[in-house]
C-alpha positions in Angstrom: 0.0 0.0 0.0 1.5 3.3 -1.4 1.1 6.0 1.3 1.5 9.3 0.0 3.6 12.3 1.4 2.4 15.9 2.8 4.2 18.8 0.1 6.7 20.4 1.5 8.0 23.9 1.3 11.6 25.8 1.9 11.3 28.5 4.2 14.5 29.5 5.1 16.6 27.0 6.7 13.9 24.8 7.0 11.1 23.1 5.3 7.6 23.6 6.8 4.2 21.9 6.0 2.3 23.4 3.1 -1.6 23.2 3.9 -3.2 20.4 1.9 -6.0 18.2 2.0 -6.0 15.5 3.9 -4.3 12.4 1.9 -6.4 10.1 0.2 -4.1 7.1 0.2 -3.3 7.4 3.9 -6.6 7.6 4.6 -7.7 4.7 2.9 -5.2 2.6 4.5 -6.5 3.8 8.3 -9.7 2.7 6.9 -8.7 -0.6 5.8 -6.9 -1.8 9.3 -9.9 -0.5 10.7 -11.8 -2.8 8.6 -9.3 -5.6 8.8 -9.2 -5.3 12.8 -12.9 -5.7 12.8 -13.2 -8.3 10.2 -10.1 -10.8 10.8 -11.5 -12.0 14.4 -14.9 -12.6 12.6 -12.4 -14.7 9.7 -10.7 -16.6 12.5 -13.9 -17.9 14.2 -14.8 -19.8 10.9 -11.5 -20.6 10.0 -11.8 -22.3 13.7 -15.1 -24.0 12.5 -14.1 -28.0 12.7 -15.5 -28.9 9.0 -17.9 -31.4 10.0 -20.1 -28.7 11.3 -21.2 -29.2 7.2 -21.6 -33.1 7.8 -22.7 -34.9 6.5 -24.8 -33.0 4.2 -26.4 -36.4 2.4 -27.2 -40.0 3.5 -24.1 -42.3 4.6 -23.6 -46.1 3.7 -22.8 -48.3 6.6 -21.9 -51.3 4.1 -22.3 -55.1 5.9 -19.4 -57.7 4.7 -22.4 -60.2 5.1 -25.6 -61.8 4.0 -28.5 -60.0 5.8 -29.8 -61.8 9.2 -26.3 -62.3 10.3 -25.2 -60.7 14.0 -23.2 -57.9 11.9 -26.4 -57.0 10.0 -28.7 -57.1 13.2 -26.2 -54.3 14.9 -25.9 -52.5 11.8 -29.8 -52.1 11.6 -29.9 -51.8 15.3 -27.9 -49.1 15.3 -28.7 -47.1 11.4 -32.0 -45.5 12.5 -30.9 -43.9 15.8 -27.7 -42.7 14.3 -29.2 -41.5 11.5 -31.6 -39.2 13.6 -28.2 -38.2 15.6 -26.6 -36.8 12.5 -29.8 -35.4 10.2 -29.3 -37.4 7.4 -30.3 -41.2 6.5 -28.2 -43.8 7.2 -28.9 -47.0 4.8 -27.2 -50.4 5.3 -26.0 -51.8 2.2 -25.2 -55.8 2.7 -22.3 -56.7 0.0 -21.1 -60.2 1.2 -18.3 -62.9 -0.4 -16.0 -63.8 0.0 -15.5 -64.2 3.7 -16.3 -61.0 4.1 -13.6 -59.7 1.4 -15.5 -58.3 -1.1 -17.4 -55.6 1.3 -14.5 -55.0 3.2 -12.6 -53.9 0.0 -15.6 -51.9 -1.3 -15.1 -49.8 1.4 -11.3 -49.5 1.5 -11.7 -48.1 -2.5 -14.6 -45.7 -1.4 -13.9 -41.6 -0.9 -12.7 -41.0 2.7 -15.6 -38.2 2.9 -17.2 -39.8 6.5 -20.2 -40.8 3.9 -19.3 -44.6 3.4 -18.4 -46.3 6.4 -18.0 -50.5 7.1 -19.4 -52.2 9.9 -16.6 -54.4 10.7 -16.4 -57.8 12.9 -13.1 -60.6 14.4 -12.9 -61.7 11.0 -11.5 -58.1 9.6 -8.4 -59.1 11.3 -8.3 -62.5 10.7 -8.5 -62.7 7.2 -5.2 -61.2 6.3 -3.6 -63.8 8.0 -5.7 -66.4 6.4 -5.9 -65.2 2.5 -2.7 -62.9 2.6 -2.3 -63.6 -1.1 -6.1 -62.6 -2.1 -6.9 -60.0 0.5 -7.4 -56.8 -1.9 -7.0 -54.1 0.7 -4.4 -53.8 3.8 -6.4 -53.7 6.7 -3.9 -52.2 9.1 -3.6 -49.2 7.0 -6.4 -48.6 4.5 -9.3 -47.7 7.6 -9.6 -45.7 10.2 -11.7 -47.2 13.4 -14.7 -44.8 14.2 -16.1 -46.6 17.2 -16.5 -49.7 18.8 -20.1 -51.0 19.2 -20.1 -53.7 21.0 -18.1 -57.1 22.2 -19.4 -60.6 22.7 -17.7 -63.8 24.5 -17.5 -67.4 23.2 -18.2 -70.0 25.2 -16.3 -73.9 25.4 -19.4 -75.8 25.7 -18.9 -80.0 25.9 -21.7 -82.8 25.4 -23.9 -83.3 28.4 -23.0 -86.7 29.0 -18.6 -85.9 28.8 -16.4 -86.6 31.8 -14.9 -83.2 31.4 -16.7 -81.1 33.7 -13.9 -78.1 33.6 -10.9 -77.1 31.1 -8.4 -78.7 33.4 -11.2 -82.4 32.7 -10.9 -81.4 29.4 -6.9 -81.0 29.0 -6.5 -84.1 30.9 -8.6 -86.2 29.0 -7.3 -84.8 25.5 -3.9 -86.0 27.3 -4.5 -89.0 28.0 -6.6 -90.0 24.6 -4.2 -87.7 22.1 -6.0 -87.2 18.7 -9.6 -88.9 19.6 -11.7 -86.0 20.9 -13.1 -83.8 18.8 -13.6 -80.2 18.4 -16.7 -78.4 16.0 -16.2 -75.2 14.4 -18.2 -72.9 12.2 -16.2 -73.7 9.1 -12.3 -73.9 8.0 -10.8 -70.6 9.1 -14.0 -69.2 11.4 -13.5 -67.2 14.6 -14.4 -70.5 16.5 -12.0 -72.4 14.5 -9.2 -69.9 15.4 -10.1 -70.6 19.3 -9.9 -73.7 19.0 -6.5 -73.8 17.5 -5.8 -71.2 20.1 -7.0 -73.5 23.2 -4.8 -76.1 21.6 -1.5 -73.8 21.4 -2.4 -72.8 24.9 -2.9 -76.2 26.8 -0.5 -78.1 24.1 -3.1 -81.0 23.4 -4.1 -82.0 20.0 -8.1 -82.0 19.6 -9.9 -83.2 16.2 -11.3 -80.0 14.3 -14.2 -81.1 12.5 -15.6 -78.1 10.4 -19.0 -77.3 9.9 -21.3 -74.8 7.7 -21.9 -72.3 10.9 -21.8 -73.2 14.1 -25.5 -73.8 14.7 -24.6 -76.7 12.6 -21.7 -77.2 15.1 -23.8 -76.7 18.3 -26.7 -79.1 17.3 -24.4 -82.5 16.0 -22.4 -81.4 19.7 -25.9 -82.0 21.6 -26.2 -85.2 19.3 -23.1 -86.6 20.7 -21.3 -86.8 17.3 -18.8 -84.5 18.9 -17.3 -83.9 22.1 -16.6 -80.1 22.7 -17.1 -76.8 20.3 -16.8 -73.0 20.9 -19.7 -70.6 20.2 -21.6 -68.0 21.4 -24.7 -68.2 23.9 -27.2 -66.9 21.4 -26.6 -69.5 19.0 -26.1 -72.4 21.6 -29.0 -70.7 23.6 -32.2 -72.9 23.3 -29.8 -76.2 23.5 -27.9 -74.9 26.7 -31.4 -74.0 28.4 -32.5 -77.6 27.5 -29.6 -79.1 29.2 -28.3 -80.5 26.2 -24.9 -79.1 26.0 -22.8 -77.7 28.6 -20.8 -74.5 29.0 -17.2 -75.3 30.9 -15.8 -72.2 30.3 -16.7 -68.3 28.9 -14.3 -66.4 27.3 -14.8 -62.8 28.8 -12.8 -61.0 31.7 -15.1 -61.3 34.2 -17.8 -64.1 34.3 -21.2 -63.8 32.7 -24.5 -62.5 34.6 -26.7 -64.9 32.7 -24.5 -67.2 33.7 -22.7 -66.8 36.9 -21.7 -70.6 37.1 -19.6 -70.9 34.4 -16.2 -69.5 35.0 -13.8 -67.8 33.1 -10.6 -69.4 31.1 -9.0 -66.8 33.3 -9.9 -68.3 36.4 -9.5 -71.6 34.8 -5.5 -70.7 34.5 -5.8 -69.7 30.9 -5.7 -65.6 30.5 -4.7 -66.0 26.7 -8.1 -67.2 26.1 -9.6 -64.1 26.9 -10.7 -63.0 23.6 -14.2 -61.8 22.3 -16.4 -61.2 19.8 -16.3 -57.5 18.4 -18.3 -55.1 16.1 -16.9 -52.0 15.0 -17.4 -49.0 12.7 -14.8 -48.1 10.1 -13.9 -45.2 7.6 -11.4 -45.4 4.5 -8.0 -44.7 5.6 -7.8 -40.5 5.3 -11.3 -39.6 6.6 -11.0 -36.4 8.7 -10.1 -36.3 11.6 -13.0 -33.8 12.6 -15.8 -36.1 10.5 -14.3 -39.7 12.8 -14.8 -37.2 16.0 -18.3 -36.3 14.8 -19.4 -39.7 13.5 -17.8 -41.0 16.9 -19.6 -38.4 19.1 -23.1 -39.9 17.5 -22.2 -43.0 17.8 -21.8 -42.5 21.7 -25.4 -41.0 22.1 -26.8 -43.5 19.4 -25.4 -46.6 21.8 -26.7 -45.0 25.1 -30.2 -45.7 24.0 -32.2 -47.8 25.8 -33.8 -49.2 22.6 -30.4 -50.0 21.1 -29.1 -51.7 24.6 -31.9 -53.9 24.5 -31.5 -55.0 21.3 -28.0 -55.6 21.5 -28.5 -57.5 24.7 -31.1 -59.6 22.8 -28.0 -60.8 20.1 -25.9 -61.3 23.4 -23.7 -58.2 22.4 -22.8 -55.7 25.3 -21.4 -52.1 25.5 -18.2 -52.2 26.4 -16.6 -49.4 28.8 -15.0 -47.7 26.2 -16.2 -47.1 22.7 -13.7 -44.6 21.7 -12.4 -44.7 18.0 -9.0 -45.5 20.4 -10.5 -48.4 21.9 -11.2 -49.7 18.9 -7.6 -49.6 17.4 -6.3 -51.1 20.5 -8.3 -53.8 20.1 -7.6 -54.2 16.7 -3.6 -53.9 17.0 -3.9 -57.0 19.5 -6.4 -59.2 17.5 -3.7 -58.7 14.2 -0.6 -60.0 16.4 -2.7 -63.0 17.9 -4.2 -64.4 14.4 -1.3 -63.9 12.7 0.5 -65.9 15.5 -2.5 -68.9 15.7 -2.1 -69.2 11.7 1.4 -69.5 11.7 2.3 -71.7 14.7 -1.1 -73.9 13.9 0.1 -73.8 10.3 -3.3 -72.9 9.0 -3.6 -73.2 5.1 -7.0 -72.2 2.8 -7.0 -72.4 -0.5 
């Protein structure tokens, strides 16, 4: 800015001011920090704005890696309504399943970090790079960003009603003594509860029959036939069999025991800590979503799972809130599930085609 200077006249041995008008370029430039002082504090307050006070500003897609009816789908829809109310817009659950889960996952990993497509992830987003390293798509450690975590769910060691083991240590010891002859169901090759199983035999160093099925309802019912011995699952889908006293749970796999069922005791208290691993849901954004758009999405998500509505629905699926739901939380768990079925796969030497 060019300010211009008052004439000057000699008088003498000294220059004095001749009387001018006032100067238009200084003037102007008075006027503009005057301007400026009164405008810039007005600038800063929405340059402070976090940017998701515009989100989202259309419907999001909370894409399920699975068939609808699954657990995964019932949180999802558990959850969409609510959450959409929380945030103003719709929230629509889009099931894209195959794969084990691959071909939804990977849908969202491509999708525009923009907070408005979002994945409702479950234990198998970290066990299938250890499974399928060669046809996972995505990299699941790097391409998301965990939003919140919705809720967790343990697995319970049932046996036969009729089996002499009555508790792990039964169990153990007969697996000991008759190396190779009892068997263990599973939900299928590669399955959460064919990874515990594996698990409880790297933990106890016994060798146990895996005999996989197609879902572990399958699993569950040919256990309370007697055609196997032992199988892990959880209590919803062992729950009409278990309150018929037709299979029995030894052990649960949470950190403290169950209140449905006080009785049964934890593989912690049954000298097994390793064992205490649960089901999980979670939400998840491509890899590069705001920061500001996970806080909002995750500050919604807190209300939305603090309804009484969505509690009891959960509860009904035997899913429960954990203590903390933080986007955090979530990565935690995440980072420890990756090291322990990456481990399982490699010491059990677990191979799918």
């Amino acid at each position: 800015m060019r300010i211009c200077r008052l004439p000057m006249a000699k008088s003498g041995n000294r220059m004095e001011e001749l009387h001018s008008p006032p100067c238009l370029h200084t003037d102007m430039f008075k006027w503009k920090k005057l301007l400026a002082s009164v405008a810039l504090p007005g600038l800063a307050v929405l340059a402070a704005t976090p940017a998701f006070a515009a989100y989202p500003d259309k419907p999001i897609r909370l894409v399920v890696p699975y068939s609808a009816g699954g657990s995964s789908d019932v949180l999802a829809r558990a959850i969409s309504d609510q959450l959409g109310a929380e945030l103003g817009q719709s929230v629509v659950v889009e099931n894209r399943a195959g794969a084990g889960s691959m071909i939804g996952t990977a849908f969202v990993a491509d999708s525009a970090p923009d907070g408005y497509t979002l994945l409702l992830a479950d234990v198998p987003f970290t066990i299938v790079p250890a499974l399928y390293r060669d046809r996972v798509k995505y990299d699941a450690r790097k391409d998301f960003a965990p939003v919140t975590l919705l809720g967790v769910s343990p697995m319970y060691l049932f046996v036969k009603p009729d089996s002499e083991a009555r508790t792990v240590d039964g169990l153990v010891s007969a697996a000991k003594a008759r190396p190779g002859l009892i068997s263990i169901g599973s939900g299928g090759n590669g399955s959460f509860t064919h990874l515990m199983a594996e698990l409880l035999m790297l933990k106890t160093d016994i060798k146990l029959v895996h005999i996989p099925y197609k879902g572990a309802s399958a699993s569950v019912n040919d256990l309370a036939g007697g055609q196997i011995e032992t199988s892990f699952t959880t209590m919803p889908t062992a729950a009409a069999l278990y309150q018929a006293g037709r299979i029995k749970p030894i052990a649960v796999s949470s950190p403290e025991r169950q209140r449905d069922t006080p009785d049964v005791p934890t593989f912690r208290e049954s000298g097994l800590p390793d064992l205490t691993v649960e089901s999980w849901w979670g939400v998840m954004a491509p890899a590069g979503t705001p920061a500001d758009v996970v806080q909002r999405l995750d500050a919604a998500m807190k209300n939305v799972m603090q309804s009484d509505a969505v509690k009891q629905r959960l509860s009904s699926v035997g899913v429960r809130l954990p203590p903390d739901t933080s986007a955090q939380a979530l990565q935690n768990l995440l980072t420890a599930d990756f090291a322990r079925w990456q481990d399982v796969v490699t010491r059990a030497g677990i191979k799918l085609d």
